[in-house]
FITORPA-708301 format. One record per residue: residue number from 1; residue in one letter; x, y, z of N, C-alpha, C, CB in turn. Coordinates in steps of 0.2 Angstrom, whole numbers, plus 5000, padded with zeros to 4 digits. Each point is the difference from the previous one (the first is absolute). Glycine has a CB too. Example, Ala and Ser with C-alpha at 12.3 -4.5 7.8 and 13.67 -1.06 7.14 Angstrom:
2
> resi,resn,nc1,nc2,nc3,cac1,cac2,cac3,cc1,cc2,cc3,cbc1,cbc2,cbc3
> 1,A,5066,4972,5039,4996,5006,5000,5004,5006,5000,4991,4994,5006
> 2,S,5007,5011,4990,5004,5006,5001,4996,5005,5003,5006,4997,4990
//
This chain:
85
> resi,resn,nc1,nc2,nc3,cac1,cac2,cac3,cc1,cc2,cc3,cbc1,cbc2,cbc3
> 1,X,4966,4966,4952,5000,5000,5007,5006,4996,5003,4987,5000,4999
> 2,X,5018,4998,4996,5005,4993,5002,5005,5004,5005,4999,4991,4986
> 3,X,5001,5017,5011,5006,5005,5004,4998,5002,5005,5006,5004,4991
> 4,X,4988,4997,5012,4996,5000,5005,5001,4994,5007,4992,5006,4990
> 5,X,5007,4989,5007,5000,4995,5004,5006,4996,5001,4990,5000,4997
> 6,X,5013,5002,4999,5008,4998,5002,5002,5005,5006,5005,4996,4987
> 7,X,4992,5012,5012,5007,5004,5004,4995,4998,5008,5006,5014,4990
> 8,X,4987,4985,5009,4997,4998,5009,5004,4993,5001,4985,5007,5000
> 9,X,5015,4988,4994,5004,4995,5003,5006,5002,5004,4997,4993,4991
> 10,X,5006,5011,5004,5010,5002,5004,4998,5004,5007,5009,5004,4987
> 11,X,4986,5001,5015,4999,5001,5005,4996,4995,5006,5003,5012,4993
> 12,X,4994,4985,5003,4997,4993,5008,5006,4996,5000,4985,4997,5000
> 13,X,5022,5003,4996,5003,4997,5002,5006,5001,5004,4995,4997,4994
> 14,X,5003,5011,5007,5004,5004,5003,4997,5001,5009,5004,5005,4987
> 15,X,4993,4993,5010,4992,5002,5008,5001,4993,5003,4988,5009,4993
> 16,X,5013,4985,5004,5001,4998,5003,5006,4996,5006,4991,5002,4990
> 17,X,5014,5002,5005,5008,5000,5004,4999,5004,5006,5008,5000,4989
> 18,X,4988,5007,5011,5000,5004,5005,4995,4999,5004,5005,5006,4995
> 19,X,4988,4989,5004,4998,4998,5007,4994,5005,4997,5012,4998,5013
> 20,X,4986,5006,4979,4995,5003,5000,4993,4996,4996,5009,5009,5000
> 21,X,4985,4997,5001,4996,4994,4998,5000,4997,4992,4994,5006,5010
> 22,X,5002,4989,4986,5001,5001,4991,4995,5007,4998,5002,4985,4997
> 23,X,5001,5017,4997,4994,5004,4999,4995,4996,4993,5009,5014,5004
> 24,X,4985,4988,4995,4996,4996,4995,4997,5005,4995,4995,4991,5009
> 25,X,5006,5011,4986,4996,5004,4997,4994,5000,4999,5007,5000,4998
> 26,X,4987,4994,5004,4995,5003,5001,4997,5001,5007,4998,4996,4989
> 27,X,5006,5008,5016,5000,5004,5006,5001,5005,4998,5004,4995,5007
> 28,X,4990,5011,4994,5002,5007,4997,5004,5005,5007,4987,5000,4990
> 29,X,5015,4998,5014,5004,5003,5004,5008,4995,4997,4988,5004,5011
> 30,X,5013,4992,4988,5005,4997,4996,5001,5002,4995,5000,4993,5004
> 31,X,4997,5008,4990,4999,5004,4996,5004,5008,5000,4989,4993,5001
> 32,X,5011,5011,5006,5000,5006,5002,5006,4999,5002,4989,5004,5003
> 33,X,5015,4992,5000,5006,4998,5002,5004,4999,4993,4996,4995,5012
> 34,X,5002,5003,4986,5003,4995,4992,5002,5008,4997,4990,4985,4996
> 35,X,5005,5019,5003,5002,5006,4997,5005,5005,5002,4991,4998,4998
> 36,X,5006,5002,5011,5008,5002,5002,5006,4998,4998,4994,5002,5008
> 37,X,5008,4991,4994,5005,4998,4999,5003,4999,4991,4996,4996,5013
> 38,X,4999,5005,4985,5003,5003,4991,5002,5006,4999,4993,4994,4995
> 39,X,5004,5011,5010,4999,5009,5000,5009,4999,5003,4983,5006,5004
> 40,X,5017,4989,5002,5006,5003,5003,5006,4995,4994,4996,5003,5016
> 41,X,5004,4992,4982,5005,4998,4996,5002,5006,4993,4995,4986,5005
> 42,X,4999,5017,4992,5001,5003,4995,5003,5009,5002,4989,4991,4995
> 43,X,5013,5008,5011,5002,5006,5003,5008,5001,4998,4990,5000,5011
> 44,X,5014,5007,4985,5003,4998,4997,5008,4997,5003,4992,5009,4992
> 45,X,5008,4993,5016,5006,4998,5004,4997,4992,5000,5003,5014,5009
> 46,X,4994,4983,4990,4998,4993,5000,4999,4996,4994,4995,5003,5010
> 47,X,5006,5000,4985,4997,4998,4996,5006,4999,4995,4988,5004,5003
> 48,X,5020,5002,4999,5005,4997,4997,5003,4999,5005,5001,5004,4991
> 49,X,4998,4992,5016,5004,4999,5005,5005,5005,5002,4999,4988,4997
> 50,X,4999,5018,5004,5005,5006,5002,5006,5003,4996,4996,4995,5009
> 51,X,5001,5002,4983,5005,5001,4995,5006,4995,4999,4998,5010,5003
> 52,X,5002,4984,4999,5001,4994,5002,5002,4996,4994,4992,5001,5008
> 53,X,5000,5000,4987,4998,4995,4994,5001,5003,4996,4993,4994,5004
> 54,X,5010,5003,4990,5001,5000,4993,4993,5004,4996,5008,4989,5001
> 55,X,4992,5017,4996,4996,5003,4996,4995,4994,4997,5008,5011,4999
> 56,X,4995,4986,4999,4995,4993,4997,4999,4996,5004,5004,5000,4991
> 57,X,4998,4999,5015,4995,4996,5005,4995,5004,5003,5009,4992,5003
> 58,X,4993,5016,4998,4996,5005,5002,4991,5000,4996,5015,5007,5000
> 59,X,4989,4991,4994,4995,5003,4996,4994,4991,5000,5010,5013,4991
> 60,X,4994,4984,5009,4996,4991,5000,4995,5001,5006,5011,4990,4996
> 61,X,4992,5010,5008,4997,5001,5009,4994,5005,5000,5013,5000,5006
> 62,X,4987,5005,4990,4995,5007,4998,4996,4995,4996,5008,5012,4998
> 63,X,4993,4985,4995,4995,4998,4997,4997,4994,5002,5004,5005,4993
> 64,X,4996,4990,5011,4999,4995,5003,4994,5002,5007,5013,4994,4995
> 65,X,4990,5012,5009,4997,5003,5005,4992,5005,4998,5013,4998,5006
> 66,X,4987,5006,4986,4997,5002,4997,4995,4996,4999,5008,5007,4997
> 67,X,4994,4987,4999,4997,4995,4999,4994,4997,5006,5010,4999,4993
> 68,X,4992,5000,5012,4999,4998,5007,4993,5005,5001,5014,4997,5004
> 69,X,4988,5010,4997,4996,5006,4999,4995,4999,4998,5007,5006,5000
> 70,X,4993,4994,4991,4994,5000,4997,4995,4993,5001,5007,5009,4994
> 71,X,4997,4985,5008,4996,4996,5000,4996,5000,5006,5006,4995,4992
> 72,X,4997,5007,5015,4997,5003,5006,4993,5006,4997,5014,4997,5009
> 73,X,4989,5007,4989,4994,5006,5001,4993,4998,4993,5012,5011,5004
> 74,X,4990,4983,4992,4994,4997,4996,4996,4995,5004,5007,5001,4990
> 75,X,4997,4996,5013,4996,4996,5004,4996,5002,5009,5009,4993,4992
> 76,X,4995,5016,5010,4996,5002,5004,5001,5007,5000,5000,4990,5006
> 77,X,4998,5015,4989,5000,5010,4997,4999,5002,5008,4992,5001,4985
> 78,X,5005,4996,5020,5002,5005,5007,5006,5000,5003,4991,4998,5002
> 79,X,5014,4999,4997,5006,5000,5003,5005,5005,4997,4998,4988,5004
> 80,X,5006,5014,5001,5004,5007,4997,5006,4997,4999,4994,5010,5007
> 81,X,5010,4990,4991,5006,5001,4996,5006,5006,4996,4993,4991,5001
> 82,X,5008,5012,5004,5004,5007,4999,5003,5003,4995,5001,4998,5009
> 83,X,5004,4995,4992,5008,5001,4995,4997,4998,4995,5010,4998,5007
> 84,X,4985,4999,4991,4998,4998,4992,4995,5006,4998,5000,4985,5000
> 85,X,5004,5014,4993,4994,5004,4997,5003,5005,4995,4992,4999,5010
//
């Protein structure tokens, strides 16, 4: 759960630079956001920064956010996640 709760740490700390709310994982509407925002990081123009990143930061980023995925959908099988799978 340690890669989970880091990546909602890195985005309430980002939420909090921009004035957004924190997100909690046990909020199942946070939950549903948390997924999105993995669905959209894992999306492949984002996920190597537009071709940007090194095939092997490509591929860390991939497994760290996969990670993220599966520990989200073990901990809530109703939330959708697109790009995984």
């Amino acid at each position: 759960m340690q890669a989970l709760n880091n990546y909602v740490a890195q985005k309430n700390k980002w939420n909090a630079i921009f004035g957004g709310a924190p997100l909690d994982l046990n909020n199942d509407m946070d939950r549903v956001q948390i997924a999105q925002s993995i669905d959209a990081d894992l999306s492949p123009e984002n996920l190597s920064c537009d071709g940007e990143l090194s095939r092997t930061a490509t591929m860390a980023k991939y497994r760290t956010l996969s990670k993220c995925a599966e520990q989200l959908l073990k901990l809530d099988p109703t939330v959708q996640i697109y790009e995984f799978g």
